[in-house]
C-alpha positions in Angstrom: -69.7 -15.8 -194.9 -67.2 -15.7 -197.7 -63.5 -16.9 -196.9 -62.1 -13.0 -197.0 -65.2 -12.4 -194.6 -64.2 -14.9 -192.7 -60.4 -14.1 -191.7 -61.8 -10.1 -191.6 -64.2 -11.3 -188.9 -61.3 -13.1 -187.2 -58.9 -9.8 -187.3 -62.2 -7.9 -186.2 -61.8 -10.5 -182.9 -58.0 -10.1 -182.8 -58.3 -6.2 -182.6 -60.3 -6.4 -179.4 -57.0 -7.2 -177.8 -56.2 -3.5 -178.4 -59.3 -1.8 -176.7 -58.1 0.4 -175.1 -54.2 -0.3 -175.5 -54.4 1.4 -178.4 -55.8 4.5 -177.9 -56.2 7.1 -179.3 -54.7 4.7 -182.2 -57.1 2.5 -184.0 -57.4 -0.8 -182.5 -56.6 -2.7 -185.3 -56.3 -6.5 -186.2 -54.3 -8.1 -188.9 -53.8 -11.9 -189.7 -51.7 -13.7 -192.1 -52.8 -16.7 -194.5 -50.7 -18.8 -196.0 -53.1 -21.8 -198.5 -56.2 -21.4 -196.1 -54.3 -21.3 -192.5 -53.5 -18.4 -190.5 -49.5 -18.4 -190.0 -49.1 -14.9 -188.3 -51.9 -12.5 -185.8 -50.7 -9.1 -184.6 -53.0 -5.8 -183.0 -51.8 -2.9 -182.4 -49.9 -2.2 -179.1 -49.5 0.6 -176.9 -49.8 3.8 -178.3 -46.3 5.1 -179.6 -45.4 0.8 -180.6 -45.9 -1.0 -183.2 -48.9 -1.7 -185.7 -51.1 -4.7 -185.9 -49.4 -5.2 -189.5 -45.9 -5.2 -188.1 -46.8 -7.4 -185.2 -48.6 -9.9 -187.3 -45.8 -10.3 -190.2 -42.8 -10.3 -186.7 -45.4 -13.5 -185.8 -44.9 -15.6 -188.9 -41.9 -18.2 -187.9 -40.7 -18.5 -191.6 -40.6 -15.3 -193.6 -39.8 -17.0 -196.9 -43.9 -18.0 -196.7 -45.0 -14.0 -197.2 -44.3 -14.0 -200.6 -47.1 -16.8 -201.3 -49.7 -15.0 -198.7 -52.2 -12.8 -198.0 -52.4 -10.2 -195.3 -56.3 -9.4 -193.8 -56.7 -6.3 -191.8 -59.5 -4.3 -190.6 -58.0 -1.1 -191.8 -55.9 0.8 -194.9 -52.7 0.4 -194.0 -50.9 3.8 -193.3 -48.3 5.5 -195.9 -46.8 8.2 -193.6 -44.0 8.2 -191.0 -45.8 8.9 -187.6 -44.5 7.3 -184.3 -43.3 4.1 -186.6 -42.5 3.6 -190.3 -45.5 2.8 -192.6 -47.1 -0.6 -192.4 -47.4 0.0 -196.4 -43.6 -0.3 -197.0 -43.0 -3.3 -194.6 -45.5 -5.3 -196.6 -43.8 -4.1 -199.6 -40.2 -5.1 -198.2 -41.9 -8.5 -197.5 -43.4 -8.5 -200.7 -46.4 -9.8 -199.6 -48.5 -10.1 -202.7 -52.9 -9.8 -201.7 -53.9 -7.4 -199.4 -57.5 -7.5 -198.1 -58.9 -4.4 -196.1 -62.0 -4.1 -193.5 -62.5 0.0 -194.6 -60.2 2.5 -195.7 -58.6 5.0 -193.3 -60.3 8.5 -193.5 -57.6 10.1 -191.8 -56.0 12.5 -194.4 -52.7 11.3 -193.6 -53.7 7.7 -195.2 -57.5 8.0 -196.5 -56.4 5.8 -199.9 -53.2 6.7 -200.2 -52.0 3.1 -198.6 -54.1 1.1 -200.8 -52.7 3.2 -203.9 -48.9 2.8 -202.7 -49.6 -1.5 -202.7 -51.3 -1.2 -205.9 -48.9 1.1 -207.8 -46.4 -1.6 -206.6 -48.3 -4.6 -208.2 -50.2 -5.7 -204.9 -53.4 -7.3 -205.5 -55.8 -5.0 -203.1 -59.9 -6.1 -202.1 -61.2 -3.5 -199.7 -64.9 -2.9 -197.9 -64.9 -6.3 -196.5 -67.4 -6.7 -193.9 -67.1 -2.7 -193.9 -70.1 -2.4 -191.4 -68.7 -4.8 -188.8 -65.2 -3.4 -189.4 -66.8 0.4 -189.1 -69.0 -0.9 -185.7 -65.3 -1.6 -184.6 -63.5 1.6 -184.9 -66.6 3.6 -184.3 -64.3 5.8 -181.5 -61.7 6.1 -184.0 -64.3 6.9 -187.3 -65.8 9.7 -185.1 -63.0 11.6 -184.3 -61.6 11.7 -187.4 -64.8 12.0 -189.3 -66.6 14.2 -186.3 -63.3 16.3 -185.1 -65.3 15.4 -181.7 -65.1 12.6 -178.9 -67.4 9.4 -179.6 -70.6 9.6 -177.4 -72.3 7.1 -175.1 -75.2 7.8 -172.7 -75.7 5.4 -170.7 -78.2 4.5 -167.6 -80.4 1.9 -166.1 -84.4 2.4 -165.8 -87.4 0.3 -163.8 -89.6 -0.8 -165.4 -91.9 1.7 -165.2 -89.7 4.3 -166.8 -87.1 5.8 -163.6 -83.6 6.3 -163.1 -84.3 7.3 -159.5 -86.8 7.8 -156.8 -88.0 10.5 -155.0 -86.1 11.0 -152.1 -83.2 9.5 -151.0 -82.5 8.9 -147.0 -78.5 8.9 -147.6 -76.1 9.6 -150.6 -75.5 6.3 -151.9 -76.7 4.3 -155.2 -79.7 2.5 -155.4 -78.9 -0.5 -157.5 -81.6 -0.7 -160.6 -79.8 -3.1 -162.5 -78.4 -6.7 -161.7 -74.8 -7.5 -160.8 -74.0 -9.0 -164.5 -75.4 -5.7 -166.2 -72.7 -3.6 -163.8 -70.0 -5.9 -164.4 -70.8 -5.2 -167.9 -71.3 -1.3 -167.6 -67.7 -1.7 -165.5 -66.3 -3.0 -168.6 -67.4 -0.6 -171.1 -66.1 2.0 -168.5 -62.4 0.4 -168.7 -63.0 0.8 -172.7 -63.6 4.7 -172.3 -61.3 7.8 -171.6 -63.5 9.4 -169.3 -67.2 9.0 -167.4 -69.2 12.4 -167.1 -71.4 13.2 -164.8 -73.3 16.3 -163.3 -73.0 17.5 -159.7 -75.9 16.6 -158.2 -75.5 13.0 -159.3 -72.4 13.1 -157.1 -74.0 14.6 -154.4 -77.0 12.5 -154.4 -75.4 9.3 -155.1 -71.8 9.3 -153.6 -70.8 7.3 -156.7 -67.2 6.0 -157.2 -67.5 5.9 -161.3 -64.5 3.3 -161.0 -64.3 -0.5 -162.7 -64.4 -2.2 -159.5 -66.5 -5.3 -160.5 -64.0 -5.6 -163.6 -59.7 -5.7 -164.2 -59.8 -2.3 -166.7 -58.5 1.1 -165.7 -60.3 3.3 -164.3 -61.3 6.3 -166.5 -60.7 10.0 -165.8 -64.6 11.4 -163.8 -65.6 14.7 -165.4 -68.1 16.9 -163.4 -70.0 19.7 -164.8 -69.9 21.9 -161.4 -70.9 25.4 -162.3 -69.8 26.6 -158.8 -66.6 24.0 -158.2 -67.9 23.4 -154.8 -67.8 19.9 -154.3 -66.8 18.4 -151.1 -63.6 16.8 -151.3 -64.6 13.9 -149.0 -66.6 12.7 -152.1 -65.8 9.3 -153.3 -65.2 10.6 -156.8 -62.0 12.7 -155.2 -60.7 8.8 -153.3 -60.3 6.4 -156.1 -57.1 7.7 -157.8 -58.6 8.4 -160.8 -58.3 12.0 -162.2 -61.1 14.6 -161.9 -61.8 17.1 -164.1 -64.4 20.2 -162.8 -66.3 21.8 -165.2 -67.4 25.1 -163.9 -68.1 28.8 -164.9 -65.0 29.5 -165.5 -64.4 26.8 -168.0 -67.6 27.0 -170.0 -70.8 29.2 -170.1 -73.7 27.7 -168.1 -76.2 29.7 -170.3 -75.0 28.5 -174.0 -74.7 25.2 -175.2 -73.6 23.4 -172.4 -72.8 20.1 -174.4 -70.7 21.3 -177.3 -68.9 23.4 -175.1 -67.8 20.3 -172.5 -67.3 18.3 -176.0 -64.5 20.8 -176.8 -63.1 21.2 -173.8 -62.6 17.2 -174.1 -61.0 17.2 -176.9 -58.7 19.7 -175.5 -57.8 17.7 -173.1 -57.0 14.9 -175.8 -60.0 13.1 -174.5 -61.5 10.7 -177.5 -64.1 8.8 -175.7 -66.7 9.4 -173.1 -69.6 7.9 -171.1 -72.1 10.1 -169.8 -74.1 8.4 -167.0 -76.5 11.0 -165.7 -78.4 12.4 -163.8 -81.6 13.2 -165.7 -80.5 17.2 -166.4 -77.0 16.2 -167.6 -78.1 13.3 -170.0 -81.3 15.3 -171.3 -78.9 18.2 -172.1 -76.8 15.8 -174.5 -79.6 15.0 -176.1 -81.5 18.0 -177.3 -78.2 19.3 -178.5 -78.3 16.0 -179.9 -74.8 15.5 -179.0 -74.6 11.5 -179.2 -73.6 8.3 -181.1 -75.0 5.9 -178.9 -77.4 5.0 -175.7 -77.2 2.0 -174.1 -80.0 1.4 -171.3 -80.5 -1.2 -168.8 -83.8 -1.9 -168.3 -84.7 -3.5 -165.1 -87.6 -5.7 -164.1 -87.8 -3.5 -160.8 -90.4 -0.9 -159.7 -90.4 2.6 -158.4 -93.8 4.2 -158.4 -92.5 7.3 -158.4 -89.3 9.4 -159.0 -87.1 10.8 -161.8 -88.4 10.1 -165.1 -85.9 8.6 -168.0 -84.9 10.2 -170.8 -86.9 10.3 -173.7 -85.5 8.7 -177.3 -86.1 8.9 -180.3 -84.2 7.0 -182.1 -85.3 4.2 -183.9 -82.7 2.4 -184.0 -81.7 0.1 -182.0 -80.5 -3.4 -180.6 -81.5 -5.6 -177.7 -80.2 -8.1 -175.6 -81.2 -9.8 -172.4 -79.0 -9.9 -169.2 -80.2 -12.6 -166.7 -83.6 -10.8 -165.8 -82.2 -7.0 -167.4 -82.6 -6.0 -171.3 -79.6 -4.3 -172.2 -81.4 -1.9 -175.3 -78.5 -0.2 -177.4 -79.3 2.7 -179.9 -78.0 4.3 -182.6 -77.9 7.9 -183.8 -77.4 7.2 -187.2 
């Protein structure tokens, strides 16, 4: 790792300070180096405040330093007025002379035009450092520009022997497949994401709450597809204060494609990120539309027998890492 990667790699870690305070703003990091030692760190804050450039350059106790340092970020800084002034002009005003960028911005409103403005005004620009890591980053961010559609995650845990459920059930309630660490960990991603979705019979079968209990995240909004909207309200979904949205009949038709149509009605609702945790029917229908960016599976060392089968994949690609006694298997559609 080369010294740009390396203070790229460390505004990729600053930036996770921003999931999901950010949203449906990049999460972005930024650092400041003055002759080999970070002076200033920023990330971007709540949505409507200030960018991780502004925050890191307010850091940096002795502005008279800018002029002999260079600014790292994971993405083009912007060029347009939005919610705050460009990031492009303050390091202009600051006259911050090396900028060195993660991956440029494909949003129209920048896409380039930030790196031309430094460059036109004699700042020395370096861009598609660690461009892979950076783009792994602000994969939720990439997609809906890029995509026009929310970013994708199915996610569930399978036996060993290939279920996500058995047979019959005595009562609605869970039945636990993977270890506590691999749900702390799936209650984290679900603090990360705008909304979990999740058919009807997996409420009525399961009684889930689809809340981050077992970690200190928000909750995210629960979106049922419920072709009848007749769902008990004594569910557990309708007592944990988080919002529910019903998908029924009325909202989309059951006898197109079911997928794309709930995508759009997402993005309607200005929904940029989503986790779709089952059951078999609901998951299955994402992918034949193949209507996905990632799946993440926790495979158990437990045994059913007998029950709902898993998903079939595809894909290829993929990553694996082991949780206590679980695999955690991550794949790409890509």
């Amino acid at each position: 790792m080369n010294i740009h990667e390396k203070y790229i790699n460390r505004c990729i870690q600053i930036a996770k300070n921003a999931i999901p305070l950010a949203y449906p703003n990049p999460a972005v990091g930024c650092c400041i180096v003055h002759k080999n030692s970070i002076i200033g760190e920023g990330y971007t804050s709540a949505y409507g405040g200030n960018h991780a450039e502004v925050n890191a350059i307010s850091s940096v106790r002795n502005k008279d330093l800018l002029t002999e340092c260079s600014l790292y970020v994971t993405l083009e800084p912007c060029s347009h007025f939005g919610k705050t002034p460009p990031c492009s002009d303050l390091i202009l005003k600051h006259k911050i002379p090396r900028v060195i960028i993660g991956i440029k911005d494909p949003n129209p409103k920048v896409s380039g035009k930030g790196i031309k403005k430094l460059k036109e005004n004699g700042v020395h620009v370096e861009f598609n450092i660690l461009a892979e890591a950076c783009e792994n980053h602000h994969k939720i961010f990439l997609t809906n520009i890029t995509k026009k559609r929310p970013f994708i995650i199915l996610k569930w845990a399978e036996t060993s022997d290939g279920y996500i459920a058995p047979e019959k059930k005595n009562i609605s309630k869970p039945l636990w497949i993977s270890n506590e660490h691999s749900r702390q960990l799936s209650h984290k991603l679900r603090s990360e994401f705008d909304c979990i979705l999740v058919g009807s019979k997996t409420i009525i079968d399961d009684n889930p709450r689809l809340n981050t209990r077992d970690w200190p995240g928000k909750s995210p909004k629960i979106v049922v597809l419920n072709r009848k909207n007749n769902l008990n309200k004594k569910l557990n979904v309708f007592k944990t204060g988080s919002e529910v949205l019903i998908i029924d009949e009325k909202t989309i038709d059951y006898n197109k494609n079911i997928a794309e149509q709930t995508l759009e009605y997402l993005k309607s609702k200005d929904i940029y990120s989503v986790i779709v945790e089952g059951g078999a029917q609901t998951l299955n229908t994402f992918l034949k539309e193949n209507l996905w960016d990632e799946i993440k599976v926790f495979k158990s060392q437990k045994k059913l027998v007998s029950g709902t089968n898993a998903p079939i994949i595809q894909s290829i690609n993929f990553s694996e890492k082991k949780i206590v006694n679980d695999r955690l298997i991550t794949y790409c559609n890509n």
